[in-house]
VOBA-1610 file (N, C-alpha, C; in pm, whole numbers, padded with zeros to 5 digits, always signed):
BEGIN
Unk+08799+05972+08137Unk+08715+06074+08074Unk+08753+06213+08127Unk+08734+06348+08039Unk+08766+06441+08065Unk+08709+06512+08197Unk+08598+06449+08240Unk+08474+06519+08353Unk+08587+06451+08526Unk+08659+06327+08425Unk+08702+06279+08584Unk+08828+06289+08613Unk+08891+06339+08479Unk+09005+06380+08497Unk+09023+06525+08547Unk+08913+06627+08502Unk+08932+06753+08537Unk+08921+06731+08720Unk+08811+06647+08765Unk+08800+06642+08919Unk+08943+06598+08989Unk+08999+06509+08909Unk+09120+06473+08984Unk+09243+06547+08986Unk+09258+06620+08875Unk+09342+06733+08876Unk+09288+06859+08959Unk+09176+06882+08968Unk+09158+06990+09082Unk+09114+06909+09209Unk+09138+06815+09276Unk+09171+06793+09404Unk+09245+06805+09454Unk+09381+06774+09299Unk+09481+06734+09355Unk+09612+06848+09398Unk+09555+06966+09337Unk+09594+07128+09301Unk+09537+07143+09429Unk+09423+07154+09474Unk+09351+07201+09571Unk+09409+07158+09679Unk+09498+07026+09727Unk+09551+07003+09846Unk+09684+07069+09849Unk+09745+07114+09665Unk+09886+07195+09707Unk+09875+07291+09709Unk+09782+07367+09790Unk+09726+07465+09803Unk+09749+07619+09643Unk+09676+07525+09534Unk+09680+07598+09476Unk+09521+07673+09477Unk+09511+07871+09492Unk+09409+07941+09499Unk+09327+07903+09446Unk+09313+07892+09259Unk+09192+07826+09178Unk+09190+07713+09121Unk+09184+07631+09202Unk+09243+07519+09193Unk+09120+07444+09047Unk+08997+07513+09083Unk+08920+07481+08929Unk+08966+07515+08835Unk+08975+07643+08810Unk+09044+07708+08658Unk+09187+07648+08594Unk+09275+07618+08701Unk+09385+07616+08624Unk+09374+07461+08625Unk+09293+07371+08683Unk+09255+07260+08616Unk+09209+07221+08473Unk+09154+07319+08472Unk+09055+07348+08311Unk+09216+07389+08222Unk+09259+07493+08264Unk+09360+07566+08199Unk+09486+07414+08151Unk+09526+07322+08257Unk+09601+07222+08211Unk+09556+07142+08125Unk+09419+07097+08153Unk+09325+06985+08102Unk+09335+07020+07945Unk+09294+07105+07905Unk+09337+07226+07772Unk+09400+07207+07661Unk+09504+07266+07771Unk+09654+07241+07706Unk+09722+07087+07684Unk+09694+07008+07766Unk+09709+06840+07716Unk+09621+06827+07592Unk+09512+06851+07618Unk+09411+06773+07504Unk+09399+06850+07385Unk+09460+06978+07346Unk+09427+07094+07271Unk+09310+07114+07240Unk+09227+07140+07371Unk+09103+07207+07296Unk+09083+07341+07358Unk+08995+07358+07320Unk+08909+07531+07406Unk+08837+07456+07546Unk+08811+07619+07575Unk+08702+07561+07683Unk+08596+07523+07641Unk+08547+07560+07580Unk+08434+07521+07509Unk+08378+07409+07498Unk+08499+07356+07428Unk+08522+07217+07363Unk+08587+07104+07463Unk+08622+07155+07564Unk+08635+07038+07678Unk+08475+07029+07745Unk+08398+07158+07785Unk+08339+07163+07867Unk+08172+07049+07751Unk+08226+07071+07651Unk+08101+06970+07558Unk+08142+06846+07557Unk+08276+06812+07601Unk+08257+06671+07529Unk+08304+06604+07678Unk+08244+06606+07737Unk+08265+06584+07934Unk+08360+06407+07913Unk+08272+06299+07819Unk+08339+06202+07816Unk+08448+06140+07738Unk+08509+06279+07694Unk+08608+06216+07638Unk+08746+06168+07696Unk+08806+06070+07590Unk+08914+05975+07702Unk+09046+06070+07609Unk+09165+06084+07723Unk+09370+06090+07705Unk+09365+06007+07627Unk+09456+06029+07529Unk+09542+05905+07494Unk+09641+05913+07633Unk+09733+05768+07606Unk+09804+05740+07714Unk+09922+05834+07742Unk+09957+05927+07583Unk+10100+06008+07600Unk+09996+06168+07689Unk+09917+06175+07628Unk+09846+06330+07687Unk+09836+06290+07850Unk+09815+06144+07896Unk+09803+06141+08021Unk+09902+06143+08134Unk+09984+06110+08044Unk+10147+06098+08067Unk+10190+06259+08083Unk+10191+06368+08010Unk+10236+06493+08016Unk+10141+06558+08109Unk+09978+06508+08126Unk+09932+06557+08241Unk+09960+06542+08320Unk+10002+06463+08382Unk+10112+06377+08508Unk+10193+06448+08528Unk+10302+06508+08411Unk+10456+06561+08444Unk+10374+06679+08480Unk+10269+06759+08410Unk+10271+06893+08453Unk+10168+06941+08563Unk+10093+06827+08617Unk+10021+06846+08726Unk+10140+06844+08889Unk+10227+06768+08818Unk+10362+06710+08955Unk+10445+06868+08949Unk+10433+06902+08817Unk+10521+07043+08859Unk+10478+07143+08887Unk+10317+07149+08866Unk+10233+07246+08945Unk+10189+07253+09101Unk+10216+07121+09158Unk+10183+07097+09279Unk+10319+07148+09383Unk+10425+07144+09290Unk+10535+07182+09338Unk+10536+07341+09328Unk+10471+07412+09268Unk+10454+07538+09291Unk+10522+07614+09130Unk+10501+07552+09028Unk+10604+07566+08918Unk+10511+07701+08848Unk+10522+07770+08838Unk+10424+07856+08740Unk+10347+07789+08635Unk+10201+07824+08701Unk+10133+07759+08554Unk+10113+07825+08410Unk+10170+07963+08422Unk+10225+08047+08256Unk+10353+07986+08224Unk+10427+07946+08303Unk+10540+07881+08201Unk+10500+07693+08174Unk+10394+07668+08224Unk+10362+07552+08212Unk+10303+07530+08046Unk+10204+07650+08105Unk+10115+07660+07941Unk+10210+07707+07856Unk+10311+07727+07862Unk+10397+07862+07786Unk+10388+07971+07701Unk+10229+08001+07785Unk+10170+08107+07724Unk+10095+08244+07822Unk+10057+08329+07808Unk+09930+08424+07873Unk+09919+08505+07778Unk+09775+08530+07849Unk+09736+08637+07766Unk+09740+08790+07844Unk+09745+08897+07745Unk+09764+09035+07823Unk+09696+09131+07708Unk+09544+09158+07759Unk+09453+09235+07731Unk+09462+09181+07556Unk+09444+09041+07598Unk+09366+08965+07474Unk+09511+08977+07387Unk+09626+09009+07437Unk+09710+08910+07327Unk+09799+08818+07377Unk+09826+08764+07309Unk+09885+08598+07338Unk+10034+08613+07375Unk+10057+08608+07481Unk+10206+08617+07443Unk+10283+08518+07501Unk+10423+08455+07436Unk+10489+08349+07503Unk+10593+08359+07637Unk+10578+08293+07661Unk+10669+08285+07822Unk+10717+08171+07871Unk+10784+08242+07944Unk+10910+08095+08039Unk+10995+08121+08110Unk+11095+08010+08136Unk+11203+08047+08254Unk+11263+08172+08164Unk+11248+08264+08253Unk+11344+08411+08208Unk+11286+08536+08169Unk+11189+08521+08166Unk+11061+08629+08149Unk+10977+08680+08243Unk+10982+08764+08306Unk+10824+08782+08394Unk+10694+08745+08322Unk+10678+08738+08394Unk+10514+08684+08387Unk+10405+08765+08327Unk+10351+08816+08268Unk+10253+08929+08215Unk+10116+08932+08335Unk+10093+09018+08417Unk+09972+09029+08526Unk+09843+09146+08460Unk+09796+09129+08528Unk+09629+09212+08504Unk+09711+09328+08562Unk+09778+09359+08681Unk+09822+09489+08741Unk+09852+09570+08646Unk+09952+09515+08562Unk+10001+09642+08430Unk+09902+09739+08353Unk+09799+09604+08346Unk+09668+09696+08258Unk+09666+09836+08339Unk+09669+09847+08478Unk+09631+09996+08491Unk+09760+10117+08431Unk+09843+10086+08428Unk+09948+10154+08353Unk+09940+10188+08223Unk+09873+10076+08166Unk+09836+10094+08016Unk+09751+10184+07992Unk+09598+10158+08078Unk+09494+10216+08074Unk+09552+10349+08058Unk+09636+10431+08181Unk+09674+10557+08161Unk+09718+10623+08046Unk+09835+10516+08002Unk+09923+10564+07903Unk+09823+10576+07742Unk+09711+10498+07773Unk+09637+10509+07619Unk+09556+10633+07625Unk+09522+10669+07762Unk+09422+10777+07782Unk+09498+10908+07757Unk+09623+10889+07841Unk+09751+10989+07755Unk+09745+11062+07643Unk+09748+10933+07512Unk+09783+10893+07416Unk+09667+10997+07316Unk+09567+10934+07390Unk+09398+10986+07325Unk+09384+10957+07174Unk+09430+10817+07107Unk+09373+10804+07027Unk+09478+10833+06889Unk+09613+10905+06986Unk+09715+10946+06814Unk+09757+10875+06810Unk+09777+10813+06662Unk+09843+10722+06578Unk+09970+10805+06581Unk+10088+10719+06568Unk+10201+10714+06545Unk+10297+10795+06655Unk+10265+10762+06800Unk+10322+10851+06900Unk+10471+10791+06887Unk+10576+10819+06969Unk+10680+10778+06962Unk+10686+10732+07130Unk+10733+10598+07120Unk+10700+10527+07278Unk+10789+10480+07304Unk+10871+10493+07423Unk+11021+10379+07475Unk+10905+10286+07606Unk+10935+10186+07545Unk+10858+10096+07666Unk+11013+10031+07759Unk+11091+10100+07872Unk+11185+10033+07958Unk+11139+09932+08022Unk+11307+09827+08041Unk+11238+09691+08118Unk+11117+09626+08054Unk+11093+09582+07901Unk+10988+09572+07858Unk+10962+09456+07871Unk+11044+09320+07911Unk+11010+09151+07927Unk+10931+09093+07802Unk+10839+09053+07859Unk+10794+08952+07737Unk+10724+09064+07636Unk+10720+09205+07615Unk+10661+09276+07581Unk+10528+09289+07591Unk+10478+09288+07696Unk+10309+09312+07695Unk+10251+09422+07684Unk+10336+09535+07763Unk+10300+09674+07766Unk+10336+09763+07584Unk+10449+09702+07553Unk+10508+09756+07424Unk+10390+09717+07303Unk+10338+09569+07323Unk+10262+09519+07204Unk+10133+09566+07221Unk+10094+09596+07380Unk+09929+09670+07377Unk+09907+09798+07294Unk+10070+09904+07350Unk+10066+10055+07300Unk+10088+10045+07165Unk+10143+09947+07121Unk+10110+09949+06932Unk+10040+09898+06895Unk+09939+09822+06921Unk+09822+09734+06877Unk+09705+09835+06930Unk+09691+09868+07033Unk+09566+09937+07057Unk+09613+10123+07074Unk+09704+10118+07065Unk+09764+10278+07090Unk+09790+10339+06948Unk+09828+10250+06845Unk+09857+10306+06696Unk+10020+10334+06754Unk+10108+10306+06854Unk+10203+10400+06875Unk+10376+10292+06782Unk+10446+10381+06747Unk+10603+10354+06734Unk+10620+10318+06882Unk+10694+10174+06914Unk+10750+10178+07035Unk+10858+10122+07010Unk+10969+10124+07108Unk+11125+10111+07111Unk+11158+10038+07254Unk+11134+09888+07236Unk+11134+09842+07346Unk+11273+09766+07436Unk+11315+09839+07544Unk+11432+09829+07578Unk+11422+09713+07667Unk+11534+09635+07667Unk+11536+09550+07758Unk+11700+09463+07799Unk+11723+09417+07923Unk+11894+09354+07909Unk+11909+09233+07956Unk+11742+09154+07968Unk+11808+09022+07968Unk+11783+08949+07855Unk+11900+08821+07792Unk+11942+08793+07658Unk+11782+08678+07625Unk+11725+08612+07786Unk+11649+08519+07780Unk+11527+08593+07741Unk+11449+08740+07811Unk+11387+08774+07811Unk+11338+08848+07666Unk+11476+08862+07589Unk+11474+08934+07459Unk+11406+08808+07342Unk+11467+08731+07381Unk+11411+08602+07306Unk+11271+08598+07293Unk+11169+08629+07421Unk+11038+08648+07423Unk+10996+08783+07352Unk+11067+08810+07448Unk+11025+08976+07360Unk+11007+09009+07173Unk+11085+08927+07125Unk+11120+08961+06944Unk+11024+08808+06934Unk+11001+08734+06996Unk+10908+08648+06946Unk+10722+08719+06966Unk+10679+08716+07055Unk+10614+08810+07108Unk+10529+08929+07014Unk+10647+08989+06948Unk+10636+09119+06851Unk+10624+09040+06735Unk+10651+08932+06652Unk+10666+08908+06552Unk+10517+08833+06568Unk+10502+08707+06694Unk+10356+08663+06702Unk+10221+08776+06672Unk+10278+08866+06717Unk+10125+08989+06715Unk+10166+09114+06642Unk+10231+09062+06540Unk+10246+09165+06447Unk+10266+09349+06474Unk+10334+09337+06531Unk+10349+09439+06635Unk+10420+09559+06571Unk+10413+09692+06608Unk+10510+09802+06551Unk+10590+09810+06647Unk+10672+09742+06694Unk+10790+09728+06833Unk+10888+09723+06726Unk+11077+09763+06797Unk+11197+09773+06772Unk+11197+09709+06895Unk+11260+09573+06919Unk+11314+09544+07042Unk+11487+09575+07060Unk+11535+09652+07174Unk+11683+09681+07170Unk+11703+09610+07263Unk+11877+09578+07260Unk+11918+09502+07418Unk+11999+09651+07462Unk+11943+09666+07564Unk+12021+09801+07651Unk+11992+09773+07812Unk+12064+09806+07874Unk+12073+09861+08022Unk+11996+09988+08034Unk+11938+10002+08135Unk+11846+10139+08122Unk+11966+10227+08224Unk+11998+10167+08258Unk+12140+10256+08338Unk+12251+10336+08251Unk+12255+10319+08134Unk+12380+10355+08051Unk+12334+10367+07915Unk+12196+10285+07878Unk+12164+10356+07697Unk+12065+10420+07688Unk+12037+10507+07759Unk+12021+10617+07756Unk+12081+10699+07664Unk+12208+10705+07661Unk+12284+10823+07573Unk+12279+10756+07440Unk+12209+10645+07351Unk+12168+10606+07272Unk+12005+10663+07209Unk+11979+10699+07285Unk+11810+10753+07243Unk+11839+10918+07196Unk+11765+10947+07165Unk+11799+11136+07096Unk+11696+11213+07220Unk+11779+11331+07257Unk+11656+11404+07375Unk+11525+11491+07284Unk+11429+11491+07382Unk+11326+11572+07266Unk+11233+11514+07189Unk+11289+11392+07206Unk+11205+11283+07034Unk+11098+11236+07088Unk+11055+11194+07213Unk+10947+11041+07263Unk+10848+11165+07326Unk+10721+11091+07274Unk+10546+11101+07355Unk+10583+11099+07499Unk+10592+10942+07460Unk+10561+10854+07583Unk+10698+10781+07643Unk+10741+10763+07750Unk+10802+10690+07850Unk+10746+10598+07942Unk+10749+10454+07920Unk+10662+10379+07975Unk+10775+10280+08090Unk+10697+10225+08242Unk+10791+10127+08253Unk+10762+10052+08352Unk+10754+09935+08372Unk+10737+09838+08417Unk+10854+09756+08523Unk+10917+09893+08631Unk+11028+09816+08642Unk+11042+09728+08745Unk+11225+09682+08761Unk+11182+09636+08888Unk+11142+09723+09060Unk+11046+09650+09124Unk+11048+09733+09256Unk+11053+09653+09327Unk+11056+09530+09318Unk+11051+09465+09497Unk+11209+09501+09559Unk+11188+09518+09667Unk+11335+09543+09768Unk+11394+09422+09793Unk+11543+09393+09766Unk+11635+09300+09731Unk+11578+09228+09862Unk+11551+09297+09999Unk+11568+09179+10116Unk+11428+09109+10131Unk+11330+09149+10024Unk+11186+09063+10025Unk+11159+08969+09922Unk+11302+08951+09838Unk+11252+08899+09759Unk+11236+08765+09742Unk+11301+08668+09908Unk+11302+08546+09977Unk+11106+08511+09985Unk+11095+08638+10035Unk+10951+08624+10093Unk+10826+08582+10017Unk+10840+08634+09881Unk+10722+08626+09811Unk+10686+08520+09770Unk+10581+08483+09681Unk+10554+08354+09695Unk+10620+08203+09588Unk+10595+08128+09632Unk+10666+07993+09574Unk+10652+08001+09406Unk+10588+08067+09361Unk+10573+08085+09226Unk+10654+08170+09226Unk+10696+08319+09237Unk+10768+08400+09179Unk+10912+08429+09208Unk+10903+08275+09319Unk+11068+08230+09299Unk+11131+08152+09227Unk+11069+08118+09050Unk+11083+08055+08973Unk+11108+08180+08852Unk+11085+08295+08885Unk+11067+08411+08761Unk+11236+08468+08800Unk+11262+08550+08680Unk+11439+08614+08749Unk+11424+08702+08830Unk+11497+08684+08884Unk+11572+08805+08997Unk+11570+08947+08947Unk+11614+08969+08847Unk+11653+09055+08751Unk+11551+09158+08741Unk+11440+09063+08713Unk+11286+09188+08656Unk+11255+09203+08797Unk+11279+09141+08875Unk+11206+09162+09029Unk+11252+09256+09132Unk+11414+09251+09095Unk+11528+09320+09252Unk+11461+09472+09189Unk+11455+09575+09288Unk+11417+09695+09273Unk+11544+09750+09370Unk+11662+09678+09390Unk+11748+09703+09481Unk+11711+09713+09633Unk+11819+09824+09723Unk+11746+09782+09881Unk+11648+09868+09912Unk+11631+09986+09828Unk+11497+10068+09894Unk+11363+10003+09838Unk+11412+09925+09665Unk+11261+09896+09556Unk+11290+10025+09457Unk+11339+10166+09497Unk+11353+10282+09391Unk+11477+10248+09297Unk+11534+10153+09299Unk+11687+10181+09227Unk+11624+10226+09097Unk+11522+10149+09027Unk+11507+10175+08894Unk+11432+10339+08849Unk+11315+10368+08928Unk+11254+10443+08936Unk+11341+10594+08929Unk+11452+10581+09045Unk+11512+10675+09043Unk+11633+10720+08929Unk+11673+10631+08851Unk+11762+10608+08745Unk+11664+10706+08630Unk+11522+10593+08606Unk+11488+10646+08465Unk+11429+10764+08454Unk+11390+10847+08580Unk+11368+11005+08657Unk+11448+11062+08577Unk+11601+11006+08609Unk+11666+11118+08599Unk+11694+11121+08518Unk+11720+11044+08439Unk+11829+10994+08280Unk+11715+11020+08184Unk+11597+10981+08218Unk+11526+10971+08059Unk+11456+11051+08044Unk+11417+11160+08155Unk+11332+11263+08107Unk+11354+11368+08002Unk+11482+11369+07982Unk+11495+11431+07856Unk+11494+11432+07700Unk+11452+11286+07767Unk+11371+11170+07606Unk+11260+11289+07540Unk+11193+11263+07633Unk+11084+11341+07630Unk+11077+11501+07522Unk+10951+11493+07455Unk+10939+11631+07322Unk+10830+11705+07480Unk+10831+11844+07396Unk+10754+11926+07518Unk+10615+11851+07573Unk+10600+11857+07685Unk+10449+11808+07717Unk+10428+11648+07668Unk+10554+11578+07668Unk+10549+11462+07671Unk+10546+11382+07798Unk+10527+11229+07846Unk+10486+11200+07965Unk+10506+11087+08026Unk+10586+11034+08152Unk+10642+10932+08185Unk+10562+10892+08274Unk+10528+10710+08282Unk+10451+10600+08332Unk+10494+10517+08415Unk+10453+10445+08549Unk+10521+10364+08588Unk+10441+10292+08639Unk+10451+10171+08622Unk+10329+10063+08719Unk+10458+10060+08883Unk+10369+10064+08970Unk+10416+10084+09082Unk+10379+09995+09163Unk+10454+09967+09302Unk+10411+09831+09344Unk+10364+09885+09510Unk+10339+09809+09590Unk+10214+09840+09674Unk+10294+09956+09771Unk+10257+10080+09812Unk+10301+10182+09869Unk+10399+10249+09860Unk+10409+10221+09696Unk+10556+10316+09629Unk+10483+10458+09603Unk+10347+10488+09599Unk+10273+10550+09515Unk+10340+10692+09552Unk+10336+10739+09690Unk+10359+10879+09730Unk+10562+10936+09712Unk+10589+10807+09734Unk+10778+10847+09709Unk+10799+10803+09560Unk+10745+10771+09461Unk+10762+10819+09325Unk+10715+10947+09280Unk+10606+10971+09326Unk+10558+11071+09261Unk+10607+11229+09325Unk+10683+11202+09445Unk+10782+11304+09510Unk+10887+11317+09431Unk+10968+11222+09333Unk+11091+11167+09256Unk+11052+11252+09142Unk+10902+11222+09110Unk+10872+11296+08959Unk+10916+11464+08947Unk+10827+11517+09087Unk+10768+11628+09095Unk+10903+11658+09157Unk+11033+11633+09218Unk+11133+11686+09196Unk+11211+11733+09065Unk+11198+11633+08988Unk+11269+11626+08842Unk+11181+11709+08734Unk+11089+11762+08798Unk+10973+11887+08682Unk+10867+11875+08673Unk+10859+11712+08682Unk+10726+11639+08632Unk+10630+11719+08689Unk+10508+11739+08613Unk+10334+11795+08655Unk+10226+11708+08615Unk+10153+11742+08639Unk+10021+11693+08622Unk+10006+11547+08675Unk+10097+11509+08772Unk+10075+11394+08849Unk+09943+11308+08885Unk+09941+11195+08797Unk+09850+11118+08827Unk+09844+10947+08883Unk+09798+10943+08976Unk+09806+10795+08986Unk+09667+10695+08986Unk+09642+10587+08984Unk+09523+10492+08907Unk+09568+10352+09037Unk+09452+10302+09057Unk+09435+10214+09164Unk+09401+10055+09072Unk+09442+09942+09118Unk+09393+09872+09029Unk+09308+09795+09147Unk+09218+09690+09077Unk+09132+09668+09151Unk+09073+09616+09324Unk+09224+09578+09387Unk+09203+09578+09543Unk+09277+09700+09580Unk+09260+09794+09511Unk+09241+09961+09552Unk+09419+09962+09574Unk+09534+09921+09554Unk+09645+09959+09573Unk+09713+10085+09434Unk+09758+10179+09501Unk+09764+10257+09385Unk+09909+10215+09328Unk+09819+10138+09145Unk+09931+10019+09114Unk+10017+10124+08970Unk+09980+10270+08949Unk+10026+10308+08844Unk+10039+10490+08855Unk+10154+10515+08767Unk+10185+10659+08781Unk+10217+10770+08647Unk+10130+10870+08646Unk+10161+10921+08511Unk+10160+11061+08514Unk+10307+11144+08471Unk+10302+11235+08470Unk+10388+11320+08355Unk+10353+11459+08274Unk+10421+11537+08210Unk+10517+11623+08261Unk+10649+11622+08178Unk+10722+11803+08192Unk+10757+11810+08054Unk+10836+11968+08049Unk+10950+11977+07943Unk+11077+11919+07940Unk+11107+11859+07812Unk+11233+11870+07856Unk+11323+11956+07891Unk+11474+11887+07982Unk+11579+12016+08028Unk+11613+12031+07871
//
């Protein structure tokens, strides 16, 4: 029954020391049986067939092993849209929302801004700013796995996205200067020699979206320099930032012209996002 299967799957999470070991019980239980929560939490006695009990098995054994439970579900959600995921994608987090938050407050409401979302992955940030932003976005990205999500992603949520495959290092000279609102980006920052350290889950995500090189600035300092001239007058570049990047980005900005420097804390107070205007050169 579903009441004794959910207990045994969160014991059994709970000894591999997984954090919520209730929820993402519920969250597997779910996804085997296709229902809602709702609809598990009403029908307490219902029985697996033997194949659903069977795939609960494979994916409780690969959660205990530390496997990501978004590529398990092969799904998350990001500020209520659905988006798909897997080996080769980052992961979509609550952290980004504060980046967003900025960039919509930015935005204030105009339809049809012109938006480059860099490093965009499974597109979460690109599909929020056109779904809830009204905005054109042009979402860049250079891995071939991650693009796969990305154009699926945009087509699932009906999205006003262009997904491109570019290097943010070199297509650049592909974009026109003058043209974009907004500059958004999500890049990488962890520092190449921590990236052993972090945890058993996000050594299953690529390297790729994660290396921020050996300081964590490689990217930061690239799209400073190269893309601010994307930018139409009084247009304005974004960055979700990772824990105590906050004061040496926003030194990077305010070298390169940038004003009106702002940064946004997300909820265990780390200042997780950065937003600021210039002219272009």
């Amino acid at each position: 029954m579903l009441k004794e299967d959910f207990l045994s799957c969160r014991s059994r999470l709970e000894k591999a020391g997984i954090a919520d070991a209730g929820f993402e019980a519920g969250c597997l239980l779910e996804h085997v049986a296709g229902l809602s929560r709702a609809s598990r939490l009403a029908q307490p006695q219902l029985e697996l067939s033997d194949e659903q009990k069977a795939r609960l098995e494979e994916l409780l054994s690969m959660r205990e092993r530390r496997y990501p439970l978004q590529y398990l579900l092969k799904s998350w959600s990001f500020c209520g849209f659905e988006l798909e995921v897997g080996e080769g994608v980052l992961i979509p987090r609550d952290d980004t929302e504060v980046v967003l938050g900025l960039c919509l407050e930015y935005l204030g409401g105009r339809a049809g801004a012109k938006v480059i979302d860099l490093c965009a992955g499974s597109g979460a940030l690109s599909i929020a700013l056109s779904k809830l932003g009204g905005s054109q976005v042009e979402a860049v990205e250079l891995s071939d796995k991650a693009i796969y999500f990305l154009k699926k992603n945009i087509d699932k949520n009906k999205a006003s996205v262009r997904a491109t495959a570019g290097d943010i290092f070199t297509c650049h000279t592909e974009f026109a200067d003058g043209e974009y609102d907004l500059i958004v980006s999500n890049p990488p920052y962890i520092k190449s020699s921590e990236l052993p350290l972090l945890q058993p889950e996000v050594q299953f995500e690529p390297a790729m979206a994660l290396d921020g090189g050996e300081s964590g600035y490689d990217f930061y300092e690239a799209i400073i320099s190269l893309w601010g001239r994307k930018l139409r007058r009084g247009g304005a570049l974004a960055f979700e930032l990772g824990e105590g990047q906050a004061r040496h980005v926003k030194e990077l900005m305010a070298a390169k012209g940038f004003k009106s420097l702002r940064t946004a804390a997300d909820f265990g107070g780390t200042q997780r996002a950065i937003i600021g205007t210039m002219d272009p050169l």
